[in-house]
N, C-alpha and C positions, 0 to 999 in steps of 0.2 A: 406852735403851742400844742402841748398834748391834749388829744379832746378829752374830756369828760366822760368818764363810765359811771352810767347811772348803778349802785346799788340793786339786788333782787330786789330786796323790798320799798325800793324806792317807783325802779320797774312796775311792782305789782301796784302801789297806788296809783300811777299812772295812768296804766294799760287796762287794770282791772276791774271789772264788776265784778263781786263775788254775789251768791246765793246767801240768802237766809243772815245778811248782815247790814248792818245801818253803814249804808254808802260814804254818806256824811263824815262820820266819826270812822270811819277805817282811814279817812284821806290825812288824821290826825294820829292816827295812834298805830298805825298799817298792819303786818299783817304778822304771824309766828311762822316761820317755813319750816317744814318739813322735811328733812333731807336722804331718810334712808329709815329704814324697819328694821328691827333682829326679834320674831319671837313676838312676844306680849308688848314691848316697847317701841316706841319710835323717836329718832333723836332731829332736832334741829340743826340749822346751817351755824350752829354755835358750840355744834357737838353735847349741846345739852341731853339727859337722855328721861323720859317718860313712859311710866306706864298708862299703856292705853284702857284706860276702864270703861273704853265706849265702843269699843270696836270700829273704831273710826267711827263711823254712822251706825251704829247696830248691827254691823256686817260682818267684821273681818271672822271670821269665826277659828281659822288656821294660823292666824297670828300673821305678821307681814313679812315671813320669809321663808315660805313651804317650797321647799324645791321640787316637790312632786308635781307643784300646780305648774311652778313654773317650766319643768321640763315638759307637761303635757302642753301650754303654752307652744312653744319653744318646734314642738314637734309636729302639731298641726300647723302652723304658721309654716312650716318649711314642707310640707305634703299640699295641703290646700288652706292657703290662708281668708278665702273668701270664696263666699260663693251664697245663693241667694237660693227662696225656700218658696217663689213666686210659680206659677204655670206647670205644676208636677214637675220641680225637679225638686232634690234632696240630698243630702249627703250621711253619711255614717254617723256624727256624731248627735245632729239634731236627733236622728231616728231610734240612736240607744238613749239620749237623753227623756226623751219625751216614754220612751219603753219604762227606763228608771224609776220618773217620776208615777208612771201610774202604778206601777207595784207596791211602792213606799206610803202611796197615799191613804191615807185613815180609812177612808171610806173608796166603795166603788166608784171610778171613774172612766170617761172614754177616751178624752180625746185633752189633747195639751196645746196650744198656743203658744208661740213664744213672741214676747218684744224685749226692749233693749231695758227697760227702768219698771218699779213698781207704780208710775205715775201713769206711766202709759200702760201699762197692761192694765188699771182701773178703768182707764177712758177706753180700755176695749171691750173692757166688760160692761161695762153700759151700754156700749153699742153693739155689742152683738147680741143682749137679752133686749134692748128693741126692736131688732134683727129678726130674730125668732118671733118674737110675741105680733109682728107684724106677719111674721108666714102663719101663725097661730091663727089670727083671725082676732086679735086681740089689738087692735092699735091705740084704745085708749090706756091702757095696760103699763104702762111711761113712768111714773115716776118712783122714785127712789127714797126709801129710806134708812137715816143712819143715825153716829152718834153726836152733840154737843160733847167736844174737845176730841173728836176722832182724829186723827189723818191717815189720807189715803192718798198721799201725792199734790201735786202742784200746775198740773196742764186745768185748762180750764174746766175739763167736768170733772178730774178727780178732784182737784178743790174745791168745787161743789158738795163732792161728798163729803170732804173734809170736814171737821167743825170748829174750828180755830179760827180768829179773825183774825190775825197774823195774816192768816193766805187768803184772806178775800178784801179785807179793807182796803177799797184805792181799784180794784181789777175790776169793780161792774159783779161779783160773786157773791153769793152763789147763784145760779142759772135757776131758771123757773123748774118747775118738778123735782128738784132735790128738796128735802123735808128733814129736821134733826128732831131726835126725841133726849130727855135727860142722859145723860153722864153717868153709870154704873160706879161711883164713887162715895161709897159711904161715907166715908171719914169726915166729906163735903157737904153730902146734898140729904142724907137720911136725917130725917124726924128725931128729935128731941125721944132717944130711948128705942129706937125702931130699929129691930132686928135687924140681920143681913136678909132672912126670907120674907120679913115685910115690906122692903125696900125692895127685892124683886120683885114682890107679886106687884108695888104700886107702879114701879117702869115699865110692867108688862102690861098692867091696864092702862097704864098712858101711852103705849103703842098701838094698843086695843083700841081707841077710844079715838086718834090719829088714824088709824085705816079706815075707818067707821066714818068719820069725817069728810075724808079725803074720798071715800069710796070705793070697798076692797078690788072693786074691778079697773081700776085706775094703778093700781100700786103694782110696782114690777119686782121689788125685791127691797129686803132686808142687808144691809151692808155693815159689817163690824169686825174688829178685830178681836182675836180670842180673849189676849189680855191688850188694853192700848197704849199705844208708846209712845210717841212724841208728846200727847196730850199730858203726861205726864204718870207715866207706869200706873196707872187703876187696874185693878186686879178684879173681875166682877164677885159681887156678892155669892153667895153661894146660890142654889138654883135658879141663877140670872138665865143662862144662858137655856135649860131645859124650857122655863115660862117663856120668852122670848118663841124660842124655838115652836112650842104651840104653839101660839096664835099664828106664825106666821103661816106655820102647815092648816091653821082653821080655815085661812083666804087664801089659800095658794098664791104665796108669795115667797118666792125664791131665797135663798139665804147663801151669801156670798161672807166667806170668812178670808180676809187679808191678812195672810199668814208673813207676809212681807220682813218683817221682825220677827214674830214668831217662831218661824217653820225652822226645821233640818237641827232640834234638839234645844234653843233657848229656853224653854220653857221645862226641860229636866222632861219631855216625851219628843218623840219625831218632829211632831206640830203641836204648836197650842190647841187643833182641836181633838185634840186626843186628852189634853188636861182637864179641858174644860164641858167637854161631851157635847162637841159641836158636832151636827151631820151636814154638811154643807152641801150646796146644787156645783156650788163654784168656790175654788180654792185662787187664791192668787199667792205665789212667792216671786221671792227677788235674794237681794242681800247676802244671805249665805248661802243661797245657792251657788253660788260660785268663789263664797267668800269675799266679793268685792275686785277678784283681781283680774275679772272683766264684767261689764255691764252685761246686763242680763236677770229678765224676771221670764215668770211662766205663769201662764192661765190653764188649771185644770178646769174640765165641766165634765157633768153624769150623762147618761144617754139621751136621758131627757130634756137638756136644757142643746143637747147637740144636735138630736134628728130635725129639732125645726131649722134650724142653721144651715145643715145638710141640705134640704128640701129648697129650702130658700135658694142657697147658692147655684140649684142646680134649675130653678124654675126661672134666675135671671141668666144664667152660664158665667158667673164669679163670682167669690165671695172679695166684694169690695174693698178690702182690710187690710193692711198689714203694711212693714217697715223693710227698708233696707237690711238692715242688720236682724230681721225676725229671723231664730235659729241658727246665728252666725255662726261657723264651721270653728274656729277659735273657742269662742264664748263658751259654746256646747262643749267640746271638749275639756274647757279646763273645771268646766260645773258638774260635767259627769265625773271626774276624777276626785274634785271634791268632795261628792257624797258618796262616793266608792269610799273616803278614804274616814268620812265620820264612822260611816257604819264598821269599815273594818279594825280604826281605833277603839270603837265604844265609847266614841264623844257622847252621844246621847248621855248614858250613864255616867260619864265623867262629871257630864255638864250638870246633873242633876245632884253627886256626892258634893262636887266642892259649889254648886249655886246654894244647898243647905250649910255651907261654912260660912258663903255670902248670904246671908238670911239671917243667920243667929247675929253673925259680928257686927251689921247692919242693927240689927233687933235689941243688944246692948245697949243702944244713943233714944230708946223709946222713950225715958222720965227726963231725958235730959232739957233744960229750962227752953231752949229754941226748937224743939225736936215736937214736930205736932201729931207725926203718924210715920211711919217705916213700913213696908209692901214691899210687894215682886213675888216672882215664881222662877225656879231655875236658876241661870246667872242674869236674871235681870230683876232691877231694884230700883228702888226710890227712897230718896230720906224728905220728907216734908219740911221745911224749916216754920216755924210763926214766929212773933214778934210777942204773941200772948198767947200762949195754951190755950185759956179759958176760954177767950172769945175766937180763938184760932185768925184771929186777924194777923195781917203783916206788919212787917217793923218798916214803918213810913209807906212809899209806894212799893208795890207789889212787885218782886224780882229783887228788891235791894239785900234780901240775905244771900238769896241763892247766888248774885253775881260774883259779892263779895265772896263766898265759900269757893266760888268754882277758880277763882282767883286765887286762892292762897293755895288750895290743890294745886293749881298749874304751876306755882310759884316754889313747893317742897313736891314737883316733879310726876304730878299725875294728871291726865289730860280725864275729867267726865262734862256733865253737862249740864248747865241751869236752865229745868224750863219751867219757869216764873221763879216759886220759892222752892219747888221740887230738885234734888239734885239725884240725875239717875247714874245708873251703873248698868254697864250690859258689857263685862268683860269677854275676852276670845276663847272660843270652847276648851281651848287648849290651856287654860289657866292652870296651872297648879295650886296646891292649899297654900304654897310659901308666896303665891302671887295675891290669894284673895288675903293675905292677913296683910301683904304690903297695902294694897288700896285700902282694906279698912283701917289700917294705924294712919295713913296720911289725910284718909277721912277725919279720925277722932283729933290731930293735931290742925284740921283745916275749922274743924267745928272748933275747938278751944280758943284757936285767933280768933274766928268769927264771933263766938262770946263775947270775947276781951272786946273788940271793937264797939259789939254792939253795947257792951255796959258804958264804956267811955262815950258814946255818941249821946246816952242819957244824962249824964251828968254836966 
């Protein structure tokens, strides 16, 4: 008797836990495979074919078939495919990469870090700004504050920092010394009538007000993203980030910008904090940094936030830190090729002409009857959906438009994201204008079902 061949997706309910999915229900409904990339698209094991309006995760920035990434790939991997960044050794690529990034970076900086994810490079930066602040002479100096609906990853201290209960419910999270202040999300949290600049000055005195509390000699650092993106693309108010930025310089408290999303041109500048007039102590990227087509984030810091780290390292004889893969001889090389190859296309500027075609065509669905609010910068976006304008409530439990929309996208061939009612977009830098008018027409036909559905569900 012939044996049985399981199915891929039979295999994959099986065999597989995935991330960031209800375990339960994939055993019922499995999974979509993915079978190969060309460009902006990526086709299933059905030859189906989709535009990707998410960049996979917010990353792919080169689309998924750059042969430049992949010959640099290709090329290290057959000179020196590994090698370790532990007890003074090094190689070529780590040393031009980490050279790269501090040129490009907004602001002065010394020295770069590498690990393998934006999760871990967060859980480094925590620990090595209690690192310092302990050579400092500072050891109550400890805790951390960030945003309510931030994310910054998923190891146990970076979701801590995180502010989504998605990633702490059920983990024992968040850890003691993490602390979240409001949501930078007018649309949401602002006063009946209350400016964008009233709504900063009052987040900036409820940060104020939380150090003061807490005890500015307790407090290690401020943590945020320039604009935030998992929590559901909030774009901060206008001089959110300047007020912020004071108070934290009033208590010398560090200010760490997770560029993770961000960085390397999303936001239509190099970094989001170049948009948004961040001066940060510590930079953290990932994502497109290498476009995804290896693992790989980087921790920038200033001179300041490094000599105590220095001193430290050198009054134990180690600095205690770091990962197999920190600087992998691979990873480095195809992520310095990557930003060789933004800069020398004028992705930046690309990303910024055709993320204003994504802005307006987005900006069009603003009266429309489920349509609550519309945002983003660059090629990244958010369309709101409500259930009522007026009260900006949802239609039944919370997610049920967004699921339903992201559903009939995927279903007329465009892969974005529902996070609750928020549906985002963070196309790959490489879009063209003929790519941003296909996601926004399969948008306005995803919203027109989504209408129809939701009138019929009333009746």
């Amino acid at each position: 008797m012939k044996k049985y061949e399981l199915s891929l997706a039979d295999k994959d309910v099986q065999y597989h836990l995935h991330p960031y999915t209800d375990a339960q229900l994939h055993q019922e409904i499995g999974p979509l495979i993915i079978e190969r990339g060309e460009g902006v698209h990526v086709f299933d094991d059905q030859g189906k074919q989709y535009i990707e309006a998410m960049s996979g995760l917010w990353s792919v920035g080169l689309g998924f078939s750059d042969e430049r990434l992949i010959r640099a790939a290709e090329k290290q991997l057959r000179k020196l495919p590994f090698y370790h960044t532990f007890s003074h050794k090094s190689h070529a690529p780590s040393i031009e990469l980490a050279e790269k990034l501090i040129e490009i970076a907004p602001v002065p900086m010394s020295k770069v870090f590498f690990t393998n994810s934006g999760s871990e490079a967060n859980d480094t930066v925590v620990k090595l700004i209690w690192y310092r602040n302990n050579a400092l002479g500072l050891p109550k100096k400890k805790k951390f504050i960030s945003r309510h609906n931030a994310y910054h990853g998923i190891t146990a201290v970076s979701a801590s920092l995180t502010g989504l209960p998605t990633n702490q419910r059920g983990f024992d999270l968040p850890l003691n010394g993490f602390l979240h202040v409001g949501c930078p999300h007018h649309y949401r949290h602002a006063l009946s009538g209350e400016s964008e600049e009233a709504f900063a000055d009052r987040l900036a005195d409820e940060l104020e007000l939380i150090i003061l509390r807490e005890g500015p000699d307790t407090v290690a650092a401020f943590y945020g993203e320039p604009l935030m993106g998992a929590g559901g693309v909030i774009v901060p108010p206008k001089t959110y980030w300047d007020k912020i930025q004071r108070v934290c310089r009033k208590y010398d408290i560090l200010i760490v910008a997770d560029e993770v999303i961000c960085g390397f041109g999303r936001t239509g500048r190099m970094f989001g904090s170049e948009t948004f007039g961040i001066t940060p102590d510590v930079m953290v990227v990932s994502k497109q940094l290498s476009s995804s087509y290896q693992p790989i984030a980087a921790i920038l810091m200033n001179e300041r936030v490094y000599k105590g780290i220095e001193q430290q390292s050198h009054d134990y004889g180690v600095l205690g830190h770091g990962f197999t893969g920190s600087g992998h001889p691979v990873a480095t090389a195809v992520a310095l090729e990557n930003v060789r190859i933004i800069q020398q296309d004028n992705l930046v500027e690309h990303a910024a002409e055709v993320g204003g075609i994504l802005q307006a065509g987005l900006g069009q669905f603003k009266d429309h009857p489920l349509v609550g609010n519309t945002r983003g910068a660059g090629l990244i976006a958010a369309v709101e959906l409500v259930g009522d304008r007026s009260t900006k409530l949802p239609f039944g439990a919370p997610g049920n438009l967004g699921r339903y929309l992201a559903g009939r996208a995927q279903e007329h061939g465009m892969i974005t994201r529902a996070m609750g009612d928020s549906i985002a977009f963070c196309p790959p830098l490489i879009s063209s204008e003929k790519d941003i008018q296909k996601i926004v027409g399969i948008f306005e036909q995803s919203l027109s079902e989504t209408f129809g559905w939701y009138k019929s569900s009333q009746s």
